[in-house]
C-alpha positions in Angstrom: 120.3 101.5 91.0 117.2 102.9 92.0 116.9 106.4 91.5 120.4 107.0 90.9 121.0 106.7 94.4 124.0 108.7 94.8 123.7 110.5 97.9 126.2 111.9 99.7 127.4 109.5 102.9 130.0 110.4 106.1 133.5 108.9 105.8 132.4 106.1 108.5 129.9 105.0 106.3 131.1 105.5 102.6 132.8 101.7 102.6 129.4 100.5 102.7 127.6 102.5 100.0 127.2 99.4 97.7 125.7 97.4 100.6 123.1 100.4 101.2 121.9 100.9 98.0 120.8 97.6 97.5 118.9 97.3 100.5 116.7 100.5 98.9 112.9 99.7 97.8 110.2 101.9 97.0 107.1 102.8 99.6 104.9 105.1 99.9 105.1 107.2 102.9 101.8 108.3 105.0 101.1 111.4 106.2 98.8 112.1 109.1 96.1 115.2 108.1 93.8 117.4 110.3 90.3 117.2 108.8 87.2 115.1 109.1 87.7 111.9 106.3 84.6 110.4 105.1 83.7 106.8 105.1 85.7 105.6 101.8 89.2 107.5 103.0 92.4 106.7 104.1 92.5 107.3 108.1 93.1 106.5 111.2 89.8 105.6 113.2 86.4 107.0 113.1 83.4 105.2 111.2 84.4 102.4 109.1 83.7 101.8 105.8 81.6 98.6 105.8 78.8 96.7 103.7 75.2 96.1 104.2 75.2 92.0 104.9 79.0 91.4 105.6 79.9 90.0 109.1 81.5 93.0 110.9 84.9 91.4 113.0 85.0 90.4 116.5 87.3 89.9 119.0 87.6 86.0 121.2 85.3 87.6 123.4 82.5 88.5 121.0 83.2 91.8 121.3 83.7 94.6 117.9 86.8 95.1 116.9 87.6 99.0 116.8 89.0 100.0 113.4 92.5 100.7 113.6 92.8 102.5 109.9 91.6 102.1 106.2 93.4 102.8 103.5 91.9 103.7 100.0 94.1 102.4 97.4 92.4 104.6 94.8 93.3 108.0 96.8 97.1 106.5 97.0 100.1 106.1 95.3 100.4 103.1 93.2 103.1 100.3 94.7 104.2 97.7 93.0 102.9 93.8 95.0 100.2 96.3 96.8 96.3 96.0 95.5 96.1 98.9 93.0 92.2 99.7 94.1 89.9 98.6 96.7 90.5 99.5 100.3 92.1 97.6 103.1 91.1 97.7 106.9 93.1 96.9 109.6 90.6 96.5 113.0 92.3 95.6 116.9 90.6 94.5 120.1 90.1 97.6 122.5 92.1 96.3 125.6 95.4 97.5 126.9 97.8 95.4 124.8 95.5 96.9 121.8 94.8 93.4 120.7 98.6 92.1 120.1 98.6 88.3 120.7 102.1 87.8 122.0 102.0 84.1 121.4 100.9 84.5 117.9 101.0 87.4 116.0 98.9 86.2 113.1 96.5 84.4 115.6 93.7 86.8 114.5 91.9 86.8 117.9 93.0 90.4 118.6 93.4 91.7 115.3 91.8 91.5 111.8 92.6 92.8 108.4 90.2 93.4 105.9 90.4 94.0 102.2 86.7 95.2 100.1 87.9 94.8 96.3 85.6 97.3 95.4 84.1 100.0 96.9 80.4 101.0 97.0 79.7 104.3 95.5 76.4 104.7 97.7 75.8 105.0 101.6 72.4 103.4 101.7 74.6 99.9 101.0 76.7 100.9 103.8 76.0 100.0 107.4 77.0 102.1 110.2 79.7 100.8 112.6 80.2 103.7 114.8 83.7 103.5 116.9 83.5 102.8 120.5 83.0 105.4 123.1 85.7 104.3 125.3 89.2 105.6 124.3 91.5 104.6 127.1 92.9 101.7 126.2 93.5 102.9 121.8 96.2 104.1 120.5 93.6 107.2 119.3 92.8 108.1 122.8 92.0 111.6 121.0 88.9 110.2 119.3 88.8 112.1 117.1 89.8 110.6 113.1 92.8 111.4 111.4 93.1 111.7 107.7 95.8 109.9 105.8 97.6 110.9 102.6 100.3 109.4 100.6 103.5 110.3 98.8 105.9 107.4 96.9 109.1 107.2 98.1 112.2 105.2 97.9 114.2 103.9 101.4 117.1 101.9 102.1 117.0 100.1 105.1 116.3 100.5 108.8 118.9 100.2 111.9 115.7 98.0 113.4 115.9 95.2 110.5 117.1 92.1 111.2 118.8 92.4 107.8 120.5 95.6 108.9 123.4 93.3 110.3 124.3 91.9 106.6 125.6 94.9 105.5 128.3 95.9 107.8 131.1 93.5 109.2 129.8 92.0 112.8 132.2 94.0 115.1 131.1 97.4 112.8 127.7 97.2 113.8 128.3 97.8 117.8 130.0 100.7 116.8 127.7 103.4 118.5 129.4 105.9 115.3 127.9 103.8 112.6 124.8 103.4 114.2 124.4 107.1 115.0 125.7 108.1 111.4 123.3 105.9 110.1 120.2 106.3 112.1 120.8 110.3 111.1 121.0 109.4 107.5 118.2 107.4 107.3 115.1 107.8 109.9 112.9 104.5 110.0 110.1 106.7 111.9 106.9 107.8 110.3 103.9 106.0 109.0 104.1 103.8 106.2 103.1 101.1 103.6 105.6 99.0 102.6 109.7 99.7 103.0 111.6 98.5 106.0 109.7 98.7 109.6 110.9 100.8 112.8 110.9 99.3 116.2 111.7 100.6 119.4 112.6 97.6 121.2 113.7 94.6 118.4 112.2 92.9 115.2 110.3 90.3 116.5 111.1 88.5 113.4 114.3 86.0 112.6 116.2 86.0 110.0 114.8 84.6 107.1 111.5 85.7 107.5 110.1 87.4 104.0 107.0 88.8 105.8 106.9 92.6 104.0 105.7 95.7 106.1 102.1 96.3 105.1 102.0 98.8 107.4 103.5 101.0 109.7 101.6 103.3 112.0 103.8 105.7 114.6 102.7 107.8 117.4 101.6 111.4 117.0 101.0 112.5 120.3 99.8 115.8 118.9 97.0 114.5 116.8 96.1 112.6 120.1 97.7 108.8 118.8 100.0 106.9 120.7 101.1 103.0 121.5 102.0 102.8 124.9 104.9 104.9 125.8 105.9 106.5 122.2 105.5 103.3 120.6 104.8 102.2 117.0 102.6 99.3 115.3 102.9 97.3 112.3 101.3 94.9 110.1 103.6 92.3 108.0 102.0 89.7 105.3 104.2 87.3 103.4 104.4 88.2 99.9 102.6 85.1 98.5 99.1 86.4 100.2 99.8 89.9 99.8 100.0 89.0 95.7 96.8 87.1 96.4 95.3 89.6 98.6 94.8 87.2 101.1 94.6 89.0 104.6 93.7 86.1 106.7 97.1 85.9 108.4 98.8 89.2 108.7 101.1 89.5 111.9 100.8 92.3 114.1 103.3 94.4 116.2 103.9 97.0 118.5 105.9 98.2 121.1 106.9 101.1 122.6 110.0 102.3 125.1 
């Protein structure tokens, strides 16, 4: 049982305490920093990170993609299945869906995610990709770039899983008491890598699907970040590429109220 999980759980939920633990899996949970990051840290927007020579990501129509966040997995926790070092990238399309294909999530034609194994210590090998100037249709409409830090964590999972429904008897989970009771207990919201995703509509995947979160991003409408109406995005790979650290196919989400 992962970390001895023995919290303490209402009477309407107690029955199910075997069920919960075993949904629980370590992440490591983001938090969103005031500051100026540089090019090499974990953020949200601002100047990418990118090599001298490598083709920077479009969109269908030719156009840059913006960069969505970085994250430096040498300034962050160590997750097990999750690169140890290097730094991912995840860029979208600046448009008002924000890039989302809703045909095809892992079409790519919005969306791109991008993973340097190693990083380059020096700037003159860097090439300067500055972020667009127009901010009304990104989730950073602020402009300004937020920092990101990291703490690991453990979580069981979310109301908004499609595996949420395995754990209580069919009639038990329409019960407003065990939803509420649970959604206190155990809060989805929040940024993210790995652990179980928060929606605010559905999970646009079935069951079955093994796609894992590689990351979750929610609005902060004080740091000046929001997806549509107090939505959140996410990022899901299967684990087979993510042990590969293939990136060519992760599916994107978001939605919002």
């Amino acid at each position: 049982m992962i970390l001895g999980m023995l919290f303490e759980l209402p009477p309407e939920l107690e029955p199910y305490r075997t069920g919960i633990e075993a949904t629980i899996k370590p992440c490591i949970q983001l938090e969103k920093m005031m500051g100026e990051p540089s090019l090499r840290d974990s953020k949200i927007g601002g100047i990418p990170y990118w090599p001298k020579g490598m083709e920077y990501p479009l969109d269908s129509r030719g156009k840059p993609l913006y960069l969505l966040a970085q994250l430096n997995f040498e300034q962050l926790p160590k997750l097990e299945g999750f690169p140890q070092t290097g730094l991912l990238q995840f860029f979208i399309a600046e448009n008002d869906v924000h890039g989302m294909d809703f045909d095809d999530g892992e079409s790519g034609t919005g969306h791109r995610v991008i993973y340097h194994e190693k990083i380059l210590k020096y700037n003159e090998n860097l090439e300067t990709h500055k972020a667009s100037e127009k901010r009304a249709m990104l989730p950073l409409y602020s402009g300004s770039p937020i920092g990101l830090n990291g703490t690991h964590q453990y979580q069981a999972i979310s109301i908004c899983d499609f595996g949420f429904a395995n754990i209580f008897q069919s009639k038990t989970v329409e019960d407003r008491t065990i939803i509420d009771a649970y959604g206190d207990l155990h809060s989805s919201h929040g940024d993210r890598i790995g652990g179980y995703p928060d929606f605010r509509q559905n999970d646009p995947r079935k069951m079955g699907d093994e796609r894992v979160l590689l990351l979750q991003l929610d609005t902060d409408d004080d740091l000046g970040f929001m997806w549509g109406d107090v939505g959140v995005g996410s990022f899901f790979i299967l684990p087979e590429a993510l042990e590969c650290l293939d990136f060519s196919k992760v599916f994107y989400y978001w939605d919002c109220y």
